[in-house]
C-alpha positions as CSV (number, residue, x, y, z in Angstrom):
1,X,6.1,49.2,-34.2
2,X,6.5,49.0,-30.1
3,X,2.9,47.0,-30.4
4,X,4.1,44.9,-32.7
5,X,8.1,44.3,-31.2
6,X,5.8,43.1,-27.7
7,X,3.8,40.7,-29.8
8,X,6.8,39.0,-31.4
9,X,8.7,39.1,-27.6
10,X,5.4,37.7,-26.6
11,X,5.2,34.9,-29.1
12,X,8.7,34.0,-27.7
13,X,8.5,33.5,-25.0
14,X,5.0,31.5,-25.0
15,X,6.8,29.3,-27.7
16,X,9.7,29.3,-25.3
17,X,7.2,27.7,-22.3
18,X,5.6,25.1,-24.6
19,X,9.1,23.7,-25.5
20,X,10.0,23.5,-21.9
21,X,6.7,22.5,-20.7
22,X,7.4,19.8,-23.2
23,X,10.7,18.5,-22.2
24,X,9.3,18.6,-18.6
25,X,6.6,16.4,-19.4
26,X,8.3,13.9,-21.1
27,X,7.1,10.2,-20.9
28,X,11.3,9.3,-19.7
29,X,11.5,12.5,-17.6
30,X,7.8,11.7,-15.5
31,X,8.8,8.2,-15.3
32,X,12.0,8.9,-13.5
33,X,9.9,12.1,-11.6
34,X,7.5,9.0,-10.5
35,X,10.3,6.4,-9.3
36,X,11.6,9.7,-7.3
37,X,8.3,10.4,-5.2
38,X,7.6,6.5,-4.5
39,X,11.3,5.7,-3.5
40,X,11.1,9.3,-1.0
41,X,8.0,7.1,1.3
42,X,10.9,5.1,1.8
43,X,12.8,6.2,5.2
44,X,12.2,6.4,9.4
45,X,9.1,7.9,10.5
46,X,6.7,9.3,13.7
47,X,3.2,8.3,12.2
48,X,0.0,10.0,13.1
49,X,-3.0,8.1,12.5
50,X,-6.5,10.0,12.6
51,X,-9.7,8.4,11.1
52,X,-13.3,9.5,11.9
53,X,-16.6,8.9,10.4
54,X,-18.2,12.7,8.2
55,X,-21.2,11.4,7.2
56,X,-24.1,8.6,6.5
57,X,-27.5,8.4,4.8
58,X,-29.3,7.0,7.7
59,X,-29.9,10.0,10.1
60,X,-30.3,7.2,12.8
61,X,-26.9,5.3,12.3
62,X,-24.4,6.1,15.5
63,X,-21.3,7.3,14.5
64,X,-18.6,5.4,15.7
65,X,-15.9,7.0,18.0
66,X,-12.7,9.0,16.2
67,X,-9.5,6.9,16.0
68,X,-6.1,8.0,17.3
69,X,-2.9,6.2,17.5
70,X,0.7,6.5,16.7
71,X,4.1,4.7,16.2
72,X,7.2,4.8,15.0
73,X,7.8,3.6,11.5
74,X,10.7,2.5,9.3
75,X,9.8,1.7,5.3
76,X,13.0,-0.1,3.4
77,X,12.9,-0.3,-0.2
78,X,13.4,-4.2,-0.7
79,X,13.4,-4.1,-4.5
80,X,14.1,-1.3,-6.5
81,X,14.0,-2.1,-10.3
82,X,12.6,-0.1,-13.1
83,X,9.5,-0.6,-13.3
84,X,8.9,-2.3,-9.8
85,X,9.8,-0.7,-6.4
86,X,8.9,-2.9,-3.3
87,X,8.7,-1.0,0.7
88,X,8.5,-2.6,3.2
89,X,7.4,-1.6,7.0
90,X,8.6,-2.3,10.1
91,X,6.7,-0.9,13.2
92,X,9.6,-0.3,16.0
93,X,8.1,-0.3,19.7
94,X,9.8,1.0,23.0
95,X,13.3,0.1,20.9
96,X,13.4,-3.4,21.9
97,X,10.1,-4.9,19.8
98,X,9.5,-5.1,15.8
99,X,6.5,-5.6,14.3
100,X,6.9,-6.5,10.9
101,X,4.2,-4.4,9.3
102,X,2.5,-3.8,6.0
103,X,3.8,-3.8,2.4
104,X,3.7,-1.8,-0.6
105,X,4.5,-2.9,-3.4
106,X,4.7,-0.5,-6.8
107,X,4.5,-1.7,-10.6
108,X,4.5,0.5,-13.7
109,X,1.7,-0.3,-16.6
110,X,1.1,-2.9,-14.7
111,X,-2.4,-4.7,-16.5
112,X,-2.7,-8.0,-13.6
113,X,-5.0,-6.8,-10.4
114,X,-6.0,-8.8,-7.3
115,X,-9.7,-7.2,-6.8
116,X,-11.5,-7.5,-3.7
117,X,-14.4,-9.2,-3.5
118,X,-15.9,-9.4,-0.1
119,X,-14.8,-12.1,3.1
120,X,-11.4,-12.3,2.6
121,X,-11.7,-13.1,-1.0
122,X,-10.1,-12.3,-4.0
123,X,-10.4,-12.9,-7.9
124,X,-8.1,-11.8,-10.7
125,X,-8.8,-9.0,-13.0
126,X,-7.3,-7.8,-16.3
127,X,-6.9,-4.4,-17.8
128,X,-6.6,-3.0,-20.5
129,X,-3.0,-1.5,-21.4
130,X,-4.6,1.9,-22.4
131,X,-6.1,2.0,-19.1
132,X,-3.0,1.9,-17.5
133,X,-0.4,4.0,-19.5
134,X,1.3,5.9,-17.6
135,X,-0.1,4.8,-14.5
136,X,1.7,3.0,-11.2
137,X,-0.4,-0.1,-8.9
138,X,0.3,0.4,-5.4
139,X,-0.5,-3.5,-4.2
140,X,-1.0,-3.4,-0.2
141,X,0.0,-6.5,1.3
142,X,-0.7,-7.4,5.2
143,X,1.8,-8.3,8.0
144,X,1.7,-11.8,7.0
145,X,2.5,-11.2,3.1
146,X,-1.6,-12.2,2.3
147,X,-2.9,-9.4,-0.1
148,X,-4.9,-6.7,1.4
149,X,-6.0,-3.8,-1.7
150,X,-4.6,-3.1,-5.4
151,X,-5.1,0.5,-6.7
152,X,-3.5,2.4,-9.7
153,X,-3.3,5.6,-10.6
154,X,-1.1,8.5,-12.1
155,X,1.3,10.4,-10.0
156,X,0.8,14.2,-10.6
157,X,4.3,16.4,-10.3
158,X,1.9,19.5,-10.9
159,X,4.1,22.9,-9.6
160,X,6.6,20.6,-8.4
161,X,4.0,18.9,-5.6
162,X,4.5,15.0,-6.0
163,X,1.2,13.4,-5.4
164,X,-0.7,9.9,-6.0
165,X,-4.3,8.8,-5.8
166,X,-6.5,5.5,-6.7
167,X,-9.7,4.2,-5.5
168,X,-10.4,0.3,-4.7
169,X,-12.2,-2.2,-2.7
170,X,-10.3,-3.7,0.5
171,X,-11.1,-5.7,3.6
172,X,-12.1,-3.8,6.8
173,X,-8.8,-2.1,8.4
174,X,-7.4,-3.7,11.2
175,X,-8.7,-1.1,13.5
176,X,-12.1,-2.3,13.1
177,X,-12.1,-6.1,11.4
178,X,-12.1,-7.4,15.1
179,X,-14.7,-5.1,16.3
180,X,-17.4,-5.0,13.5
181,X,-19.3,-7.3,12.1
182,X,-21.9,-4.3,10.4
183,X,-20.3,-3.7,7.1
184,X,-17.7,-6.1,4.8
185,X,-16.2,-3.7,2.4
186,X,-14.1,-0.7,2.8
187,X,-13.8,1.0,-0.6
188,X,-10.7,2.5,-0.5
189,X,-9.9,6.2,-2.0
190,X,-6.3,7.1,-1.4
191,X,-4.2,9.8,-2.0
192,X,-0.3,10.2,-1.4
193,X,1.1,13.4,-1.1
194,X,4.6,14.0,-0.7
195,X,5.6,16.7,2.1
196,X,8.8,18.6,3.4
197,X,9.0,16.5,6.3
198,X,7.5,13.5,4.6
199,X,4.1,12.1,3.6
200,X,0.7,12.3,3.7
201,X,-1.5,9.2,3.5
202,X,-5.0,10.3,3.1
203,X,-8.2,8.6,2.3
204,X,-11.9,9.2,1.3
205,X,-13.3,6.0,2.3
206,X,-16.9,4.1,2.0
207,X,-18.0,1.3,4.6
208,X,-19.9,-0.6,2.3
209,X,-22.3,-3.9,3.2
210,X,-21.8,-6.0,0.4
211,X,-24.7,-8.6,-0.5
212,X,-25.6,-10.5,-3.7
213,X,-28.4,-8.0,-4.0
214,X,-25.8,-5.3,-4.5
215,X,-24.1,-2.6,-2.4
216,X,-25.6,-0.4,0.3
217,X,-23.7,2.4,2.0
218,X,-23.3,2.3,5.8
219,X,-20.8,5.4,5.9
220,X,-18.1,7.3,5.0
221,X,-14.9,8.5,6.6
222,X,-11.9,10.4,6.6
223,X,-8.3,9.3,7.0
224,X,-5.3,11.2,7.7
225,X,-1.9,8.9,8.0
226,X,1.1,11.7,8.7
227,X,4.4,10.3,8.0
228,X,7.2,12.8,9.5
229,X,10.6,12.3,9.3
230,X,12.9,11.4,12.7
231,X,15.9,10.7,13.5
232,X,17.1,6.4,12.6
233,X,18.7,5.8,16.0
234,X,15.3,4.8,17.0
235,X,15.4,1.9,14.8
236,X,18.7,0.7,15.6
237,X,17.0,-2.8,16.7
238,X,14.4,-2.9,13.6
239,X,17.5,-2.8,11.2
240,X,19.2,-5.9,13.5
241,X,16.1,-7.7,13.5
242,X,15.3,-7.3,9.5
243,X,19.1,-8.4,8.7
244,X,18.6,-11.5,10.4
245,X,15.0,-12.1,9.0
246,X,15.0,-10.5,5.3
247,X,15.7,-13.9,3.6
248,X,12.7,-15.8,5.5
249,X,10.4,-13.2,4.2
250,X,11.5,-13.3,0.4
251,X,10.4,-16.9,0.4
252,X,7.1,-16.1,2.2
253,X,6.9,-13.3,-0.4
254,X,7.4,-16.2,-3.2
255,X,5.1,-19.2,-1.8
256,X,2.6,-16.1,-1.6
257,X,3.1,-15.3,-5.3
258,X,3.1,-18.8,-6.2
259,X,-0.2,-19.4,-4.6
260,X,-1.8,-16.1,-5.9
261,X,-0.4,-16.6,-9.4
262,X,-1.9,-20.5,-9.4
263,X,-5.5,-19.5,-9.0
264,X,-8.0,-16.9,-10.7
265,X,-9.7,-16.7,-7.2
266,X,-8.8,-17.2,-3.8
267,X,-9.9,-16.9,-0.1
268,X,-8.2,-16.9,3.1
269,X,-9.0,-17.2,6.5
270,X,-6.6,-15.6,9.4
271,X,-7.5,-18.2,12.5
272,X,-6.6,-21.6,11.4
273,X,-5.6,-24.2,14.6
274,X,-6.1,-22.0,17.2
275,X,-3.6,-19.8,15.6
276,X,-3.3,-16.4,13.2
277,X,-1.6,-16.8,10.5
278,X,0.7,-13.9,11.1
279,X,1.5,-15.5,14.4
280,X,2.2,-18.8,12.8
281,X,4.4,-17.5,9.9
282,X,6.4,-14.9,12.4
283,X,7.4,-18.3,14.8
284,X,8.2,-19.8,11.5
285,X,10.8,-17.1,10.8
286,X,12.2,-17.1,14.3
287,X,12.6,-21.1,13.7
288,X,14.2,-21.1,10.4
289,X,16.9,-18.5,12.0
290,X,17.5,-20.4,15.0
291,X,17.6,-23.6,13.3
292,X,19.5,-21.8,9.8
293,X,16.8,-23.7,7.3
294,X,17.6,-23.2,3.7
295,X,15.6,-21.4,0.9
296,X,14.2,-24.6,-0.1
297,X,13.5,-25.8,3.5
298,X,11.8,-22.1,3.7
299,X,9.8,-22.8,1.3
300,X,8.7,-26.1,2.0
301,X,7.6,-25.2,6.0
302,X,5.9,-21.9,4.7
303,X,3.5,-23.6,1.9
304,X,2.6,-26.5,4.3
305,X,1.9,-23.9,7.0
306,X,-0.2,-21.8,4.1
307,X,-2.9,-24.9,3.6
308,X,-4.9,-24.4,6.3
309,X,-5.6,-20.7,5.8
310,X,-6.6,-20.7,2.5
311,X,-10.2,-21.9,2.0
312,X,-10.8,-24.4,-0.7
């Protein structure tokens, strides 16, 4: 009778854990646990970065040397709707310079994809809504609002440990796009892990040479981006620089969607007149402030300024 009293208890309780297993994994409840762990990389942060080649399968190839750096980081949510969170970076310097910096932008089921191609290029894909159910893009955009990688994947809330991963194609990092010419593609594979302090940014990534003969693998490297949490003081000027340039950037963000949204494939170049096109869309913003252009004047200035950088 005891035997049988335990089994019943038993049968409870494992009923009991499915139910709430259940109601814990709920399509509405993982949603909501998903918009929680993207809008937490939002805040002020010390980052570490550490990348350094593991491995290649030429036993001659000469490993390049580790990379090290640091900064000070602030990510603002820009836009924050249901199924479309926007963060965007500002790199604070020595408290008196801002470097607007990258851009992530987050969309739910989302079934349009910039893929990367090789050279700057870029050509729309489409998927399939079963391959995205469930599923969040993270599209990474560079300083100057030009696309840089699009990767989707599921966030995983396993234990109560929030974490994200993809793998894509993307331009060389800016660590290395001015300093090697030996490889063209730097597959991408990601993975986001929330911490108590912050976020990790980690990555499993291939330096491929793309040709129209195929792919060949040059090497592969780790990557360890630590986000840690610091005190805001330190981006007193960051926040007084944003508020006076936020509205400039929406319209660069628009004219950017315009343009991407207008053609199936696109290319750009970043030296165009003696000038990068960061630097010539940055003394664009500081012009439209000093000179208080409207949205539409904004808009106008930062197409025309566009032309020459994208290649026809």
């Amino acid at each position: 009778m005891r035997f049988l009293n335990l089994i019943l208890v038993l049968s409870g309780l494992i009923a009991f854990n499915v139910s709430a297993q259940t109601k814990i994994e709920s399509a509405d409840e993982k949603f909501e646990k998903d918009r929680k762990a993207i809008k937490s990389l939002a805040g002020f942060y010390e980052v570490n970065f550490n990348y350094g080649e593991v491995t290649a399968p030429n036993p001659d190839y000469k490993f390049s040397k580790p990379y090290e750096s640091h900064g000070s980081e602030w990510a603002e949510i820009i836009v924050d709707e249901p199924k479309r969170i926007v963060i965007q970076h500002m790199l604070a310097i020595n408290d008196t310079t801002v470097i607007k910096h990258w851009r992530q932008d987050w969309t739910y089921e989302d079934t349009n994809i910039m893929l990367y191609t090789q050279d700057n290029a870029w050509k729309k894909g489409n998927l399939a809504a079963a391959d995205v159910k469930g599923k969040w893009t993270q599209k990474v955009y560079q300083v100057d609002d030009s696309p840089r990688y699009q990767g989707y994947g599921t966030w995983s809330h396993v234990g109560g440990h929030d974490s994200w991963q993809s793998e894509t194609d993307s331009p060389l990092p800016r660590r290395e796009s001015t300093v090697r010419k030996d490889y063209n593609v730097l597959n991408r594979g990601s993975r986001i892990t929330i911490t108590k302090d912050g976020w990790m940014f980690e990555q499993d990534n291939k330096k491929i040479v793309r040709t129209p003969t195929g792919d060949k693998l040059l090497a592969v490297e780790k990557g360890y981006e630590e986000f840690t949490k610091i005190d805001p003081k330190t981006f007193a000027n960051a926040q007084k620089w944003w508020a006076s340039q936020h509205t400039y950037w929406a319209d660069v963000r628009t004219v950017w969607a315009d343009v991407i949204g207008s053609n199936n494939t696109f290319k750009v170049q970043t030296m165009a007149n003696g000038k990068l096109l960061y630097e010539t869309l940055f003394s664009l913003g500081d012009q439209s402030i000093k000179e208080k252009w409207t949205v539409a004047q904004n808009k106008e200035k930062i197409k025309t300024a566009l032309q020459p950088y994208l290649v026809k």
